[in-house]
Phi, psi and omega in degrees: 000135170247137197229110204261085165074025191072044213196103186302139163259119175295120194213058187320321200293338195246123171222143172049038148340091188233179177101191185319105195252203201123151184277126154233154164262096162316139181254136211323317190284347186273171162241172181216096189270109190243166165305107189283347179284025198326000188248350180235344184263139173290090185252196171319296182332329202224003155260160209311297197261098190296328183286146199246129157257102208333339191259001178273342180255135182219127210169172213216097169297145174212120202225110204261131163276098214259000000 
């Protein structure tokens, strides 16, 4: 389960969610970045430095309507 500012995040899409768990503190300025494949993806959970810095990241969202 992932929990946001005390607060569950509802993640209809993630089912039977496993791998590497833990508490983290984002720091304002980092992102913390997951898998939506959470049992198979190489995420935040599992590099050496978890926190991302927004201008570190490059990518294009595309969101399909069905």
């Amino acid at each position: 389960r992932v929990w946001v500012d005390g607060e569950e995040l509802v993640e209809s899409h993630v089912v039977h969610a496993s791998g590497p768990a833990g508490t983290y503190v984002v720091p304002a300025d980092r992102l913390f970045l997951l898998g939506d494949n959470r049992t198979g993806s190489s995420d935040s959970r599992t590099w050496p430095e978890p926190y991302v810095s927004a201008s570190a990241v490059l990518g294009k969202a595309i969101w399909f309507r069905s």
